[in-house]
C-alpha positions as CSV (number, residue, x, y, z in Angstrom):
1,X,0.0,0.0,0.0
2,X,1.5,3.7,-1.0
3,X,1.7,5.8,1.7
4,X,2.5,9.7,1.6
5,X,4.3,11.4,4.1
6,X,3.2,15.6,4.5
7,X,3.8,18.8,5.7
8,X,0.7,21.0,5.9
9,X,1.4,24.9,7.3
10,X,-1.5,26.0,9.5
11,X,-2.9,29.4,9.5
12,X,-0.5,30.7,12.4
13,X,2.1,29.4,10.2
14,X,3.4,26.7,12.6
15,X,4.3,23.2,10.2
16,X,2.5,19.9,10.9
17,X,4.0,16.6,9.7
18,X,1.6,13.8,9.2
19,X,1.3,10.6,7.3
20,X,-1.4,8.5,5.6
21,X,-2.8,6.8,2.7
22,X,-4.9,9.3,1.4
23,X,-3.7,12.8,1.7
24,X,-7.2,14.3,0.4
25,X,-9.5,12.4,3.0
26,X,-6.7,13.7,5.8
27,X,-6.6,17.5,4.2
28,X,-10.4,17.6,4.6
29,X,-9.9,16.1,8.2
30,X,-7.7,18.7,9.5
31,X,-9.4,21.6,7.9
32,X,-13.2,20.4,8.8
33,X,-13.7,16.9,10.7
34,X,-13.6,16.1,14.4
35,X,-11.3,13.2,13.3
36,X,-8.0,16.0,12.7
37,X,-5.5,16.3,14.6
38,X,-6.0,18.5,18.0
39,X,-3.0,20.5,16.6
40,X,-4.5,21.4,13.2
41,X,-7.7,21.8,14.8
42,X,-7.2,25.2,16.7
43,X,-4.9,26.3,13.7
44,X,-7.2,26.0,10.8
45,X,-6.8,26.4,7.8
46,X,-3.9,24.4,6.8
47,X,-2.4,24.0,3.5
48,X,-0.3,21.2,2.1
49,X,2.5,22.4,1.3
50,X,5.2,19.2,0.8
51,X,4.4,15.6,0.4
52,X,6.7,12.6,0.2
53,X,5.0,9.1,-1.3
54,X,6.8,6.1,0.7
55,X,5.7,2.4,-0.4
56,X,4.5,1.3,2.8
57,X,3.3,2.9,5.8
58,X,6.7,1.0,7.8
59,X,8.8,3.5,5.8
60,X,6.3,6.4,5.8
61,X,6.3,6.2,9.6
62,X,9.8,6.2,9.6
63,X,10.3,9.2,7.1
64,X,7.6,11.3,9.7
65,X,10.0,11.1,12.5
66,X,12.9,12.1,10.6
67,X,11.3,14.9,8.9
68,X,9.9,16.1,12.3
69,X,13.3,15.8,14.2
70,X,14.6,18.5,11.7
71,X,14.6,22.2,12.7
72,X,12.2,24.6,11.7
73,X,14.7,26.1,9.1
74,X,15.5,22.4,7.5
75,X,11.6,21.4,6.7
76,X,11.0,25.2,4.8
77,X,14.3,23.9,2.4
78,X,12.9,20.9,2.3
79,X,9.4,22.3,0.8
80,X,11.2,24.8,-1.1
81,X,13.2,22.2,-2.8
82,X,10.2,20.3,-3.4
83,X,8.7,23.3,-5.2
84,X,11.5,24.0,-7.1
85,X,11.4,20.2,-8.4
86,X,7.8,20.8,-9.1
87,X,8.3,23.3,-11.4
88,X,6.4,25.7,-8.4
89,X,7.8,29.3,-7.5
């Protein structure tokens, strides 16, 4: 099963990393369910702003920790990297 590892920015600017294996079910759970996470839920809105697929949730799990370990500073090169692979300004 593909997983995707993310990083969404809430609307106080703080950066949430989450996985799962369906990143549009868990955007609309953040931004308007009970089932988001209590962070995300006092910060709404959040936007996705990075997202990493892994092929199984083992290694997605994995990825998570690693990208949350980094600093502040390391995760907003990370997702401008990203963007600048993506073609995105």
């Amino acid at each position: 099963m593909q997983c995707v590892v993310y990083i969404v920015e809430c609307a106080d600017t703080t950066l949430y990393v989450g996985s799962t294996n369906n990143v549009e079910r868990r955007m609309f759970e953040h931004n308007g369910s009970k089932q988001g996470a209590h962070y995300t839920k006092i910060r709404r809105p959040v936007v996705l702003v990075y997202s990493e697929i892994c092929l199984t949730l083992a290694e997605a799990r994995r990825r998570e920790a690693e990208i949350k370990r980094l600093s502040r500073k390391k995760k907003l090169s990370l997702i401008k990297c990203s963007n600048l692979a993506d073609g995105a300004v």
